[in-house]
C-alpha positions as CSV (number, residue, x, y, z in Angstrom):
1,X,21.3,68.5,263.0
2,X,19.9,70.7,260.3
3,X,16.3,69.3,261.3
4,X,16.4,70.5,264.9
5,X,17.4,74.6,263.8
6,X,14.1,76.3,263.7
7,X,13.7,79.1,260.6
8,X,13.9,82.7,261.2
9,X,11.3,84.4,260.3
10,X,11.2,88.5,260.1
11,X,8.1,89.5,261.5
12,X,7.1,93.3,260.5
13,X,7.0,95.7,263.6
14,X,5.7,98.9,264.2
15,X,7.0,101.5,266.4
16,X,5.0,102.9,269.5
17,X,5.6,106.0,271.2
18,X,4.3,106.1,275.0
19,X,4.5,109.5,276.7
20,X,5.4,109.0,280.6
21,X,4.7,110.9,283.2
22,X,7.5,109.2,285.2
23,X,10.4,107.4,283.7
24,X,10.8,105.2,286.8
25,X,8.6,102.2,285.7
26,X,10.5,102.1,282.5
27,X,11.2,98.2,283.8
28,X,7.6,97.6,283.0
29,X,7.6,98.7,279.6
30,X,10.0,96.1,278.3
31,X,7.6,93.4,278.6
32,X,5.6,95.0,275.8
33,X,8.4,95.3,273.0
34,X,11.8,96.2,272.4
35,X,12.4,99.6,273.8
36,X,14.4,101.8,270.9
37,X,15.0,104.8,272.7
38,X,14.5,106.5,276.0
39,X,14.1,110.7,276.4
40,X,14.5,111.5,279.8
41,X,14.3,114.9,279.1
42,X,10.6,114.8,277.1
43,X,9.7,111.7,279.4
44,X,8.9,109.3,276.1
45,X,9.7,105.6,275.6
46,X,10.1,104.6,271.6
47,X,9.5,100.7,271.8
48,X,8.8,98.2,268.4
49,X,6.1,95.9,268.6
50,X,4.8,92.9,266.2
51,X,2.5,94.4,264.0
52,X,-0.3,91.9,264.6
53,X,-0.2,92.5,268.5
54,X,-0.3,96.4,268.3
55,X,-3.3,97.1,268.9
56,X,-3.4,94.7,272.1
57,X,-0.5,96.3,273.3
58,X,-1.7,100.0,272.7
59,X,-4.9,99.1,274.9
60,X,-2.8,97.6,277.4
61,X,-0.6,100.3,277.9
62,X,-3.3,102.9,277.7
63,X,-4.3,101.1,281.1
64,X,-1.2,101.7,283.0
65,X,-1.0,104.3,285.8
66,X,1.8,106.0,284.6
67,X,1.3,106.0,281.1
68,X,0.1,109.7,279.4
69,X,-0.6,108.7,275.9
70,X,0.5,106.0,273.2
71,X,1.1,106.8,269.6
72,X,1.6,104.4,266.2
73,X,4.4,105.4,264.3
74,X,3.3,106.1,260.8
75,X,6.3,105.2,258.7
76,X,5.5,101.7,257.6
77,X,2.4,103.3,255.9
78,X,4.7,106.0,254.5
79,X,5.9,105.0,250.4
80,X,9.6,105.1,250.6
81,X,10.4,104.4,246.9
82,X,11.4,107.7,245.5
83,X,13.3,107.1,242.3
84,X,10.4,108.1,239.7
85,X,10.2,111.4,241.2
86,X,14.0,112.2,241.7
87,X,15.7,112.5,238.3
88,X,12.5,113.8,236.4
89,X,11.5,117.1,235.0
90,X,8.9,116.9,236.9
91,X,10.6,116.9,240.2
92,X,12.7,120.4,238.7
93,X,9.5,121.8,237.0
94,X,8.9,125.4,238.8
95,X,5.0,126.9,237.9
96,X,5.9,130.6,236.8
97,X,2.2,133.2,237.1
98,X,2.7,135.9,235.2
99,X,-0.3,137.2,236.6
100,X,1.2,137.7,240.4
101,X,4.4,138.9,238.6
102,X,4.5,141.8,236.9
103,X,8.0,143.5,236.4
104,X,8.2,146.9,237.9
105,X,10.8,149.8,237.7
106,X,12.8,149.6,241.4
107,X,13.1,152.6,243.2
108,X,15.7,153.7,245.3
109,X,15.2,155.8,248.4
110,X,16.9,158.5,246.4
111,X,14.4,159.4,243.9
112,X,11.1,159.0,245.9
């Protein structure tokens, strides 16, 4: 029985937004990916698509009618690994200029 089961394999996706200009053919847009999220107020579709068919896809739905504009998410490409910079003098170190800096007496409205 165990021979018959197919592997699941996690393919890596990447997130496309496509500004609408009506949200009425958002039927259409689910044969390109999983839609994520819908704004009906800023007329925007977030969908996921596999990584190697993005650029396919983005040409396709550049084509459509009601389509404004398609973007690629940028967070895959984004490092997300921030324990060497959290927890490190470095991450609390604060650049003083004495230069800009230079104490003066305050004065009060007073003694002008």
């Amino acid at each position: 029985m165990s021979d018959n089961l197919e592997k699941f394999e996690i393919k890596k996706r990447r997130g496309l937004v496509v500004w609408v200009y009506s949200l009425r053919q958002l039927k259409n847009l689910r044969r390109f990916g999983l839609i994520h999220y819908v704004s009906r107020k800023m007329k925007y579709v977030f969908l996921y698509v596999n990584e190697d068919e993005v650029e396919q896809t983005i040409k396709k739905l550049e084509h459509l009618h009601f389509v404004r504009q398609v973007e690629v998410s940028y967070r895959p490409d984004i490092e997300m690994n921030f324990a060497e910079k959290i927890g490190t003098k470095a991450a609390f170190q604060v650049q003083e200029d004495d230069d800009e800096e230079e104490t003066k007496p305050i004065r009060f409205a007073d003694n002008v």
